[in-house]
C-alpha positions in Angstrom: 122.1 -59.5 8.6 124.7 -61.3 6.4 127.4 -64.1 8.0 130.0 -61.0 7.3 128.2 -58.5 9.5 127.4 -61.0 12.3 130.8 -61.8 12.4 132.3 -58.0 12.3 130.1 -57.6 15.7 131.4 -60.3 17.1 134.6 -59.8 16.4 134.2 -56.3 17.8 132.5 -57.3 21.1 135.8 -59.6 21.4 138.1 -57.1 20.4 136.7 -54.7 22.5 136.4 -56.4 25.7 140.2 -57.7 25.2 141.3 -54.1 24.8 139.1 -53.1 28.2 140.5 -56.0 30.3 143.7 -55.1 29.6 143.2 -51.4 30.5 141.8 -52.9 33.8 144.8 -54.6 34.1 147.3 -51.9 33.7 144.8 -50.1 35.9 145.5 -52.2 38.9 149.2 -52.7 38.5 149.5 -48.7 38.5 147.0 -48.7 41.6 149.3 -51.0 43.5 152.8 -48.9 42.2 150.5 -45.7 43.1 150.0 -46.9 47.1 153.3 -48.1 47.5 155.6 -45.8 45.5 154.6 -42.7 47.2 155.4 -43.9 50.9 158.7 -45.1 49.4 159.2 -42.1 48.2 158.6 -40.0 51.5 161.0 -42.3 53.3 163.6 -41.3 51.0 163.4 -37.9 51.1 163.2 -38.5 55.1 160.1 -36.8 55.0 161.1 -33.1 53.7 158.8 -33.1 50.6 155.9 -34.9 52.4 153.2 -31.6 51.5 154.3 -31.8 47.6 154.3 -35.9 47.9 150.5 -35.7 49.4 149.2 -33.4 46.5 151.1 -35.7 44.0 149.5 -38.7 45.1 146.2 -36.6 45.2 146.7 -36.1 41.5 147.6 -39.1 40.7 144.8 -41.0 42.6 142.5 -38.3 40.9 143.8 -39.7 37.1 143.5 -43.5 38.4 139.9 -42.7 40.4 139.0 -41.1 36.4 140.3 -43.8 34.1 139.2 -47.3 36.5 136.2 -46.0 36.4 136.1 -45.1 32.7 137.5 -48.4 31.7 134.9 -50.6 33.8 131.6 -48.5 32.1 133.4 -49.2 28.7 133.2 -52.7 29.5 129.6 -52.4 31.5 128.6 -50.8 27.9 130.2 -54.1 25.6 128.3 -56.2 28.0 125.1 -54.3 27.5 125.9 -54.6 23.3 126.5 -58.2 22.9 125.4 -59.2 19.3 121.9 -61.2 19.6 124.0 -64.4 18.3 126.0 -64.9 21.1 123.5 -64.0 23.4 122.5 -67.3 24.3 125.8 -68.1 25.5 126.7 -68.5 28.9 129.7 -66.0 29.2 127.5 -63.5 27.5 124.9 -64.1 30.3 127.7 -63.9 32.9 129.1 -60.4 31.6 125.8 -58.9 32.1 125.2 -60.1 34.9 128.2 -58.8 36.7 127.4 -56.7 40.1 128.7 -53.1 38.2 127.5 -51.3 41.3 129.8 -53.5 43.7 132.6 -52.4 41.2 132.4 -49.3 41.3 131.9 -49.1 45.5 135.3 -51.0 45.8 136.9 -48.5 43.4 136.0 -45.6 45.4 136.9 -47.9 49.1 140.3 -48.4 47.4 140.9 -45.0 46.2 139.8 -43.1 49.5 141.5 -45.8 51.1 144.9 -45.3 49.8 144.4 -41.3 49.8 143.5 -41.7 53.6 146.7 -44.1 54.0 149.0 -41.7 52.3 147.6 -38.6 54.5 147.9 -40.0 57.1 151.6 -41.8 56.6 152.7 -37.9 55.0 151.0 -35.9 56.8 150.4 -37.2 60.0 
């Protein structure tokens, strides 16, 4: 493999993993508007459009559930590609070892979590 090549998958792993922890990012900053918008938003309607708020949040907690866990297996899968020349080094040995499975169990907690919240604040 040529100095150009090694460096194209390197530069790919880095790129890629950038782009992912950003997605995360945005992920959890929409989470957090997601549990605390819709209660807000129920306390200013006084509580009239509390069914239609419920299957909102449903929906949107469905698209949120669908693209956290999308955008941690995209980076499970960079971590499972690192380029045999950085390998060796110890945040390459750190991103595969990551617990992936605790990951995705405190997705789902949070998810069900706020669903359960917002059933029980709207429709309670």
């Amino acid at each position: 493999m040529s100095a150009s090549e090694s460096n194209d998958r390197v530069y790919w792993v880095k790129s890629n993993l950038s782009d992912q922890s950003l997605f995360l990012g945005l992920n959890l900053i929409a989470i957090a508007l997601w549990a605390s918008g819709i209660p807000l938003a129920s306390m200013a309607t006084d509580g009239d459009a509390n069914t239609g708020l419920f299957i909102t949040s449903a929906s949107v907690g469905l698209f949120l559930f669908i693209s956290t866990f999308t955008t941690i297996d995209r980076i499970k899968s960079v971590a499972d590609s690192v380029p045999t020349e950085i390998a060796d080094m110890a945040i390459s040995k750190q991103l595969k070892g990551n617990p992936w499975f605790a990951f995705a169990a405190m997705i789902v907690t949070v998810h069900v979590g706020i669903l359960v919240g917002h059933g029980i604040i709207l429709l309670g």
